[in-house]
C-alpha positions as CSV (number, residue, x, y, z in Angstrom):
1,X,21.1,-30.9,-8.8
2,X,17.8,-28.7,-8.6
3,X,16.7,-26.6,-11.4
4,X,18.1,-22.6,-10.8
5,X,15.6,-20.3,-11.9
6,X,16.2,-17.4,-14.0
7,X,14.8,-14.3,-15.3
8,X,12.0,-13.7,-12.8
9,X,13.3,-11.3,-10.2
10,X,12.2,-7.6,-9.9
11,X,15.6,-6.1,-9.7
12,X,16.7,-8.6,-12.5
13,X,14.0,-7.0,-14.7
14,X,14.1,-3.8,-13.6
15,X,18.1,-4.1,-14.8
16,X,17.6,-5.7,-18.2
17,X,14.6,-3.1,-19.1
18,X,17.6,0.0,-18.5
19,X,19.9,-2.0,-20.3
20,X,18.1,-2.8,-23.7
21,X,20.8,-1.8,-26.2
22,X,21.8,-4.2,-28.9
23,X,25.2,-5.3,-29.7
24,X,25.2,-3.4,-32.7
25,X,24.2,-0.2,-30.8
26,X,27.3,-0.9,-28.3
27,X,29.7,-1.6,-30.7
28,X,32.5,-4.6,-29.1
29,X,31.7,-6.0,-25.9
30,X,35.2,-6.3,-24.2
31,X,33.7,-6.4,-20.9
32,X,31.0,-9.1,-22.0
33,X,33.6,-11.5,-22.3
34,X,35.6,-10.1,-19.1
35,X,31.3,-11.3,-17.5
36,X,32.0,-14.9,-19.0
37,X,35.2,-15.5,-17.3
38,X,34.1,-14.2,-13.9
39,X,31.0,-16.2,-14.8
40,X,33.1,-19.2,-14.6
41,X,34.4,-19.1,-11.2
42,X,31.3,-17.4,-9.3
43,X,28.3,-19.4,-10.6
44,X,29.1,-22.3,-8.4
45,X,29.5,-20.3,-5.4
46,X,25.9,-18.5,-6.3
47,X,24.7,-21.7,-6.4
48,X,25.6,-23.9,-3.5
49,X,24.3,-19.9,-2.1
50,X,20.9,-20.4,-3.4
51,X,20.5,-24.3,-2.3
52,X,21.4,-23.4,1.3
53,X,18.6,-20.0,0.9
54,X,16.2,-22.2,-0.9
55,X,14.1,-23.5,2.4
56,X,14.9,-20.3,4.8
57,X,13.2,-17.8,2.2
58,X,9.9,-16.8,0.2
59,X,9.1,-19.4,-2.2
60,X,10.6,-19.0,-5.7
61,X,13.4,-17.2,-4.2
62,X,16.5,-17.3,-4.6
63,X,16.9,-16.5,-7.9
64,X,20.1,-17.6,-9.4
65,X,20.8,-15.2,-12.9
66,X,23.1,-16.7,-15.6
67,X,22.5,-14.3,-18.8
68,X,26.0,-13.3,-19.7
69,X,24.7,-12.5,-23.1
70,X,22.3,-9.6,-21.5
71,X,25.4,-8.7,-19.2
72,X,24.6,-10.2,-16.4
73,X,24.6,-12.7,-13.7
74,X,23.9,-13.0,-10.1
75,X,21.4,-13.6,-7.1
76,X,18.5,-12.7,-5.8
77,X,18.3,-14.1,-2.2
78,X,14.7,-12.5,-1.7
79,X,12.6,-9.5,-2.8
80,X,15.1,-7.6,-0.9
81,X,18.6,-8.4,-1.2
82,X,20.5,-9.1,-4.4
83,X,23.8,-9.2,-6.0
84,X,24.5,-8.7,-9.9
85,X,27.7,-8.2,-11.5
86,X,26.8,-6.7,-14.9
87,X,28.4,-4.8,-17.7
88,X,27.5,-1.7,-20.0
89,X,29.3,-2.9,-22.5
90,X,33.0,-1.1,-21.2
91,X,33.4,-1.9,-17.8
92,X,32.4,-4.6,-15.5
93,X,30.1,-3.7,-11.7
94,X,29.0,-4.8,-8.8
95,X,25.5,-3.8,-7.8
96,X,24.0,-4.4,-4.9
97,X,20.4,-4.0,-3.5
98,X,19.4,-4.2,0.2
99,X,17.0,-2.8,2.0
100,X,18.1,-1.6,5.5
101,X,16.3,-2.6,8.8
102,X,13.1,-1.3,10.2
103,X,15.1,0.0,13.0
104,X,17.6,2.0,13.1
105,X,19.9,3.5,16.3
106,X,22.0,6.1,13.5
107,X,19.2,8.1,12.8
108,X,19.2,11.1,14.4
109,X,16.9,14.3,13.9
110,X,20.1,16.4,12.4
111,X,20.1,13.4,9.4
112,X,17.0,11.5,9.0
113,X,16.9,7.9,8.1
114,X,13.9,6.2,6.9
115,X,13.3,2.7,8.0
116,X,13.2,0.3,5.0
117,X,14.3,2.3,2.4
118,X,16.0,0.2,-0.5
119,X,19.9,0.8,-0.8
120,X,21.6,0.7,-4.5
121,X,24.9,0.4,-4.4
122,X,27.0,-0.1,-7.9
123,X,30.7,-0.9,-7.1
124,X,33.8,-1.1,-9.9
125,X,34.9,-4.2,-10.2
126,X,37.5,-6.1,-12.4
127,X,37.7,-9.2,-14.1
128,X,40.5,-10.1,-12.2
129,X,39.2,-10.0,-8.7
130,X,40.3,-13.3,-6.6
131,X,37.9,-16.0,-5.8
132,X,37.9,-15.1,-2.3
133,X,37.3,-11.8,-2.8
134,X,34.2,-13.1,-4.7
135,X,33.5,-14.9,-1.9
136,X,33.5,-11.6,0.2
137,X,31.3,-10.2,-2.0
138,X,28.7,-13.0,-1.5
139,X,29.4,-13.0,2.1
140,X,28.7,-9.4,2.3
141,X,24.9,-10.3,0.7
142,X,24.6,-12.8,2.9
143,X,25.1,-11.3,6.0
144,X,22.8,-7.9,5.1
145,X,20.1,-11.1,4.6
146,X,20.8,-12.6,7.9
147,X,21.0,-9.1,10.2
148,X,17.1,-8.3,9.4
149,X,15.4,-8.7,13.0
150,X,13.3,-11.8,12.2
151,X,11.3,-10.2,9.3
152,X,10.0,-12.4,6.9
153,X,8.9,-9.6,4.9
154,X,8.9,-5.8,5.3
155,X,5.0,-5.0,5.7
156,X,3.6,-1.2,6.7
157,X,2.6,-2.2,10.3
C-alpha cells in the first residue's frame, strides 16, 4: 500500500492553527476518544478514496489526515474540496469545504452569487453514525469534486 500523506493541506493547517489548545487547557477529551472509534471504521474508506483520486488530481493531493490526537482526521481531495471530522474537545463535527462552480444558473440580481467562492460547512455529528452513512458523507465530497465543469483549477480568467 502507498504511503498517505499527512499534515500538508491548507484547510488541515488552517484547522489545527484555530485549534491549538492543550489537553490541560480542555480539561477531558470525551469526544477525542468518540474521534478514535469513528477513526476505526472511516480511515479505510478515506483511503481506498484517496488511491482512486491519486492519478485524477493535482499532484500531492489527496491528502489523507490521521491525527486523532490533534482532533482530527480526514481528506483533502484537492485545494478545493475537503472533509474533516474533528472535535473541540466536547462534541464531535463534520466540516466540509467546497468551492462552488464558476457558473452558476441560481444567481439572480435579487441574491447575488459569486462564482468560486469557498463554502464551510460544519455539521453535528455523532460517534455513532452508521458506516453507510459515513459512506454518504464521503460520497457527498465526492460528487461536489466530480460536478466542477472540467476545471483543473479555479484560475481568474
Amino acid at each position: 500500500m502507498a504511503a498517505v500523506s499527512v499534515a500538508v493541506g491548507y484547510f488541515y493547517r488552517r484547522h489545527i492553527a484555530s485549534n491549538m489548545i492543550t489537553e490541560r487547557m480542555r480539561g477531558p477529551s470525551v469526544s477525542v476518544e468518540m474521534l478514535e472509534q469513528v477513526r476505526e471504521r472511516m480511515m479505510p474508506m478515506l483511503r481506498l478514496v484517496a488511491e482512486e483520486y491519486r492519478p485524477r488530481v493535482a499532484e500531492g493531493y489527496p491528502i489523507v489526515v490521521d491525527t486523532v490526537s490533534n482532533g482530527v482526521i480526514g481528506i483533502e481531495i484537492d485545494p478545493n474540496y475537503a472533509l474533516y471530522i474533528t472535535s473541540d474537545g466536547k462534541e464531535l463535527f463534520a466540516d466540509y469545504y467546497v468551492r462552488s462552480t464558476r457558473f452558476d444558473a441560481r444567481s439572480s440580481a435579487s441574491r447575488e452569487k459569486f462564482a468560486g467562492s469557498p463554502l464551510y460547512d460544519r455539521r453535528p455529528f455523532s460517534a455513532y453514525t452508521t458506516d453507510v452513512q459515513l459512506r454518504n458523507m464521503i460520497a457527498e465530497l465526492m460528487a461536489q469534486h466530480n460536478y466542477q465543469p472540467g476545471l483543473i483549477h479555479i484560475t481568474d480568467s
